[in-house]
PyMOL CGO cylinders between C-alpha atoms (Angstrom):
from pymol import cmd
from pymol.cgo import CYLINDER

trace = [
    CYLINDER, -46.78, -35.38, 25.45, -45.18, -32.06, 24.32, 0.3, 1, 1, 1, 1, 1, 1,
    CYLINDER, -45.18, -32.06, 24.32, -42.87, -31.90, 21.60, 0.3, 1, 1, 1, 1, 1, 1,
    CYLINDER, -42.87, -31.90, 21.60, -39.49, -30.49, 21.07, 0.3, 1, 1, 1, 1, 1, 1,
    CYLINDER, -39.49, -30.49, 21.07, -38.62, -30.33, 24.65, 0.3, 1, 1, 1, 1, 1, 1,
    CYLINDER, -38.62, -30.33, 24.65, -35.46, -31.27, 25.55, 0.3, 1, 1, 1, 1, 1, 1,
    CYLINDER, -35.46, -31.27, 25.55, -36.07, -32.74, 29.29, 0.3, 1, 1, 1, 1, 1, 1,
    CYLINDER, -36.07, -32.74, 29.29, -39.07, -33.26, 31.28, 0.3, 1, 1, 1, 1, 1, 1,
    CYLINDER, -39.07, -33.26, 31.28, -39.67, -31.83, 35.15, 0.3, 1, 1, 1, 1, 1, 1,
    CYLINDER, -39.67, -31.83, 35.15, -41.06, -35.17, 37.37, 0.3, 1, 1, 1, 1, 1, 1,
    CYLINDER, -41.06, -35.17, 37.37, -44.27, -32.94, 37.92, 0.3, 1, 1, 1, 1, 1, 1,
    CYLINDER, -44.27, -32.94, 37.92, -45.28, -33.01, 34.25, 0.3, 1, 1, 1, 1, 1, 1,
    CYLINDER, -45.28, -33.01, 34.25, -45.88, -36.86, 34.73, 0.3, 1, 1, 1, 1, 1, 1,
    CYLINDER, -45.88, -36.86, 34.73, -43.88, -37.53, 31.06, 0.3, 1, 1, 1, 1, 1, 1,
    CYLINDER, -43.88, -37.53, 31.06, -40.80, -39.48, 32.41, 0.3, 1, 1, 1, 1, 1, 1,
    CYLINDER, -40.80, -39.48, 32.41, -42.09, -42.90, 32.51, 0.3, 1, 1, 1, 1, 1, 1,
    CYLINDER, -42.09, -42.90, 32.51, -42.98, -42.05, 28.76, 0.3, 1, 1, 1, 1, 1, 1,
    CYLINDER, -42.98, -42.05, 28.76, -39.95, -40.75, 27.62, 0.3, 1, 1, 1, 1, 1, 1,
    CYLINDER, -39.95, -40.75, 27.62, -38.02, -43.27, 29.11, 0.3, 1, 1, 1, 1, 1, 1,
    CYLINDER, -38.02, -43.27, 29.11, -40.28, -45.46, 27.59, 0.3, 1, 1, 1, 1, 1, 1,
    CYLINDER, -40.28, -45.46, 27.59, -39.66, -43.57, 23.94, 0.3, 1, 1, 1, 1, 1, 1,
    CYLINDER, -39.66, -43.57, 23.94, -36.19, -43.20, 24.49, 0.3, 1, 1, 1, 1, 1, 1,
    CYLINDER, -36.19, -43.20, 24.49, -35.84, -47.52, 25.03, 0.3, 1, 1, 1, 1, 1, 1,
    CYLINDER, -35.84, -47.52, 25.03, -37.48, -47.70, 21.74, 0.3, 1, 1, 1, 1, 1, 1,
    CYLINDER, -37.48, -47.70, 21.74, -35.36, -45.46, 19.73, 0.3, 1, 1, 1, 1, 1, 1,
    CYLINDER, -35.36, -45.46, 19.73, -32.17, -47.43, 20.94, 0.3, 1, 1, 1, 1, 1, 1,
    CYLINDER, -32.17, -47.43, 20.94, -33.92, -50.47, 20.08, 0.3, 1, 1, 1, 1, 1, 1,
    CYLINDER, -33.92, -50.47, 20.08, -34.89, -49.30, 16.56, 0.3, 1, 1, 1, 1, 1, 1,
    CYLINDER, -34.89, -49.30, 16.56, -31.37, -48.05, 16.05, 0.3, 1, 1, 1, 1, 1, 1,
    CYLINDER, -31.37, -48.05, 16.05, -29.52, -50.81, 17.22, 0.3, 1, 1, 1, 1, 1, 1,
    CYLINDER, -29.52, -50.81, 17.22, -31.73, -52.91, 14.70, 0.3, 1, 1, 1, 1, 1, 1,
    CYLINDER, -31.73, -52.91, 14.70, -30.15, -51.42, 12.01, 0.3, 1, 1, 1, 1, 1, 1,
    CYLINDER, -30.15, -51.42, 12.01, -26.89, -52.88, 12.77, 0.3, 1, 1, 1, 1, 1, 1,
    CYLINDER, -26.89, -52.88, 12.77, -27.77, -56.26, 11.54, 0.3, 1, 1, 1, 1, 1, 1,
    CYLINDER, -27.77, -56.26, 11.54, -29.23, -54.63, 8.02, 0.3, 1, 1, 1, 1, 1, 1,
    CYLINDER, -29.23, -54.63, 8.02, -25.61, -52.84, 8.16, 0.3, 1, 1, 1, 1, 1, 1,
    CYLINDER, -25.61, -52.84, 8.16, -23.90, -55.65, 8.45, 0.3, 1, 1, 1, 1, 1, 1,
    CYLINDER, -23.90, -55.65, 8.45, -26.08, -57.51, 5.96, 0.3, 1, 1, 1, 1, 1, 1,
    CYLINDER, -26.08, -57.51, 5.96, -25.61, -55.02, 2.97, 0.3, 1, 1, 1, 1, 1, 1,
    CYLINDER, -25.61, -55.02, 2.97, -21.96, -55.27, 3.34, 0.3, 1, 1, 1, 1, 1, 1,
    CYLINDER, -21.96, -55.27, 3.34, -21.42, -58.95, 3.64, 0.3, 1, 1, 1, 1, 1, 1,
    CYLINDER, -21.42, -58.95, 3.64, -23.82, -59.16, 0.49, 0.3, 1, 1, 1, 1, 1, 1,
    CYLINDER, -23.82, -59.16, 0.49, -21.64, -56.36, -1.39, 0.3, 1, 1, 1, 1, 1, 1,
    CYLINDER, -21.64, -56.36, -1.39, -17.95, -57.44, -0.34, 0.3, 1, 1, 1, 1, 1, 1,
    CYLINDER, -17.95, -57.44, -0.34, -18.50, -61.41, -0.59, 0.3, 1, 1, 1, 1, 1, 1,
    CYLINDER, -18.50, -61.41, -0.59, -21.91, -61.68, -1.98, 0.3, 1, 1, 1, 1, 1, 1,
    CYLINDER, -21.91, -61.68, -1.98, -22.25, -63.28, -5.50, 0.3, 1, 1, 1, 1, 1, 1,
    CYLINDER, -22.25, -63.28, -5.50, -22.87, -61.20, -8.92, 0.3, 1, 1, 1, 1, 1, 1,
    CYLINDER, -22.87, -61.20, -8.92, -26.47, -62.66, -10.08, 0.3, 1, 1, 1, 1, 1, 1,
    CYLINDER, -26.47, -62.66, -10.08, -25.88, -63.48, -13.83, 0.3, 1, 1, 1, 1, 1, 1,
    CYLINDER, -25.88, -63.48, -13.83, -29.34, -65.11, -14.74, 0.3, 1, 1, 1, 1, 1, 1,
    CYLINDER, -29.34, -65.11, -14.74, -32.70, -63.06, -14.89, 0.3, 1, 1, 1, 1, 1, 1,
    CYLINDER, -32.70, -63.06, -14.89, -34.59, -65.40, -12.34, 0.3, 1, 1, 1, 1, 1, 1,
    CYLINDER, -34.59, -65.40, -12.34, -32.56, -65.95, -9.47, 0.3, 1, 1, 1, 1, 1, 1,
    CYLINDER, -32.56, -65.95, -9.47, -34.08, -68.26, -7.53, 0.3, 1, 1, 1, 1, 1, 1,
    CYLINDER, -34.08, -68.26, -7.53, -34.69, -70.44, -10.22, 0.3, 1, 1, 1, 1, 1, 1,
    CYLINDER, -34.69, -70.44, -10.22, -38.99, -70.84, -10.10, 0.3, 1, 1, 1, 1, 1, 1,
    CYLINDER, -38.99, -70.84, -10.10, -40.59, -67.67, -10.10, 0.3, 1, 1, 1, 1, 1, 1,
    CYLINDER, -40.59, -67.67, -10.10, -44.15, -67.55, -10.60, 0.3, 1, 1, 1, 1, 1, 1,
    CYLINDER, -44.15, -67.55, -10.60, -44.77, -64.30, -11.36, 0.3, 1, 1, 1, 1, 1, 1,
    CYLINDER, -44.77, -64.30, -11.36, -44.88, -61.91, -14.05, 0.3, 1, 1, 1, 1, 1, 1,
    CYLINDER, -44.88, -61.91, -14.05, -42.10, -59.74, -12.88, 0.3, 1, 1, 1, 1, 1, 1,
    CYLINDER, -42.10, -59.74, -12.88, -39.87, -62.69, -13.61, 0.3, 1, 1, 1, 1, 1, 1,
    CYLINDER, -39.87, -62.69, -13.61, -40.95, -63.04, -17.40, 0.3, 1, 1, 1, 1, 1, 1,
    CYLINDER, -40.95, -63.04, -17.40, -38.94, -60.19, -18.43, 0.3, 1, 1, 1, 1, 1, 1,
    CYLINDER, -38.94, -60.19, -18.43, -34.90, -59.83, -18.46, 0.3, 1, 1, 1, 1, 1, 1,
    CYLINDER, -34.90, -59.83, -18.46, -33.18, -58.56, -15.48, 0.3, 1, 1, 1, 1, 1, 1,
    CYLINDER, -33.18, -58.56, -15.48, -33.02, -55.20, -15.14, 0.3, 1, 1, 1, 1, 1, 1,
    CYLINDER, -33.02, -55.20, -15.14, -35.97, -55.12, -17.63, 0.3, 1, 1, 1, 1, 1, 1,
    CYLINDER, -35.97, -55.12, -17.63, -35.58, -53.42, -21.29, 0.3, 1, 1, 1, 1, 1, 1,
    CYLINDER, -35.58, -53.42, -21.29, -37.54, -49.93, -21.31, 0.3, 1, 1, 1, 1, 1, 1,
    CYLINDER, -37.54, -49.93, -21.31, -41.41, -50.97, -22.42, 0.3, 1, 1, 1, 1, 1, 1,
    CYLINDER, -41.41, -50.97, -22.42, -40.55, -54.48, -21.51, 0.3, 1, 1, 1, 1, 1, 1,
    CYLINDER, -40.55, -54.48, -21.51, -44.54, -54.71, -21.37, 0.3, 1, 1, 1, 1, 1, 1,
    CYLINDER, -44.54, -54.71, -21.37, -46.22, -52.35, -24.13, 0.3, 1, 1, 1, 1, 1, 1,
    CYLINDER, -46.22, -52.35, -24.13, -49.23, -54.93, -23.56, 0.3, 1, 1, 1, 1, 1, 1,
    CYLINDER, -49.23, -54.93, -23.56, -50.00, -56.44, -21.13, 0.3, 1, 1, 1, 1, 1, 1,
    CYLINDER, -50.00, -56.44, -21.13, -49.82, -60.25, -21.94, 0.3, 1, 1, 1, 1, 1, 1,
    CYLINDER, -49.82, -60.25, -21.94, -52.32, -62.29, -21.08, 0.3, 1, 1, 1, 1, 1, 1,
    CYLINDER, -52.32, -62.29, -21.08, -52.36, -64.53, -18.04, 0.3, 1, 1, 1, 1, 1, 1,
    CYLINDER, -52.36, -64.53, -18.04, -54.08, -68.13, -18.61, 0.3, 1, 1, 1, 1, 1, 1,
    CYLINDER, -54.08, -68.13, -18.61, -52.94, -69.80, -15.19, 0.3, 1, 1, 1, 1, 1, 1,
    CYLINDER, -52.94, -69.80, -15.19, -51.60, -68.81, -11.70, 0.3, 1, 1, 1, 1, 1, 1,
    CYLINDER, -51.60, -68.81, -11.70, -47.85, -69.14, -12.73, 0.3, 1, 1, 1, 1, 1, 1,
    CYLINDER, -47.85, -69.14, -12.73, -47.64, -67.45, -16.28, 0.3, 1, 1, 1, 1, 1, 1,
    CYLINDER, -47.64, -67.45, -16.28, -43.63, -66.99, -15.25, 0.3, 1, 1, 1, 1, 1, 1,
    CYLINDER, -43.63, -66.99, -15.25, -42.85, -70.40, -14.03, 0.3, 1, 1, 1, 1, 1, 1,
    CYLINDER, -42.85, -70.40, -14.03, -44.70, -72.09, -17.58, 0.3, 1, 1, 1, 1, 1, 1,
    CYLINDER, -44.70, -72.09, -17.58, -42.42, -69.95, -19.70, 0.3, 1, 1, 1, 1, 1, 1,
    CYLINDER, -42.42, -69.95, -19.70, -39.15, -70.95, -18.04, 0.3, 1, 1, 1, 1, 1, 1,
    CYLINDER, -39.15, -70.95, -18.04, -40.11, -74.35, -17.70, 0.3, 1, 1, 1, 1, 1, 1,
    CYLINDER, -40.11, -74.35, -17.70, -42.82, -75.89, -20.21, 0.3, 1, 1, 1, 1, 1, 1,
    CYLINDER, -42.82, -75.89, -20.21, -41.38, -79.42, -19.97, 0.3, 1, 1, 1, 1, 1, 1,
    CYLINDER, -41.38, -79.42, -19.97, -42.02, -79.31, -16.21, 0.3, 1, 1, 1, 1, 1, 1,
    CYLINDER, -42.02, -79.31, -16.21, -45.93, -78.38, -17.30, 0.3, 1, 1, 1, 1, 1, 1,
    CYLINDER, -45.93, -78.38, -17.30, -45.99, -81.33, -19.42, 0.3, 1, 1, 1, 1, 1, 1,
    CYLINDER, -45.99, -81.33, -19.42, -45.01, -83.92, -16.90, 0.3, 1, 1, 1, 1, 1, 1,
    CYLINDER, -45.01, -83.92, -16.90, -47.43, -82.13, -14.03, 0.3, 1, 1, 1, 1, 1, 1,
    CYLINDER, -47.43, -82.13, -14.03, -50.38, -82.34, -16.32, 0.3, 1, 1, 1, 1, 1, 1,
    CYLINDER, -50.38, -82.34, -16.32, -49.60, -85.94, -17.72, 0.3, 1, 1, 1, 1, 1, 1,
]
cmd.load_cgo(trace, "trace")
């Protein structure tokens, strides 16, 4: 299909696809609405997060550090003896009762 052309002639056999296109650019922009929508509920009701994990268990390493990490939060990188280095450093009495 040509680009930058501004309407299609029915002999050129493009106006099933641009109608086609067209569909799917109103789709994708009326999707947007909902993220809209989203981002200012969250900023005009939405709670200030005051902890550095917010959901409480993360696993991870990106929730061993502070929140927004320190500059060179990691000058080496630490070393990782299980599958949730994060969620043993928050919570090493949890660990104890799993593995007893």
């Amino acid at each position: 299909m040509p680009r930058r052309y501004a309407d299609y002639l029915a002999s050129d056999g493009f106006t099933t696809l641009n109608m086609i296109s067209t569909i799917g650019a109103y789709i994708l922009g009326a999707s947007t609405l909902p993220f809209i929508w989203n981002v200012f509920r969250s900023y005009r009701f939405g709670e200030v997060v005051t902890v550095d994990d917010p959901w409480g268990y993360g696993n991870s390493l990106e929730w061993a550090t502070s929140s927004p990490p320190p500059r060179h939060n990691f000058t080496e990188l630490p070393r990782i003896r299980s599958e949730r280095p994060a969620f043993e450093l928050h919570y090493p009495h949890m660990i104890e009762r799993i593995r007893n």
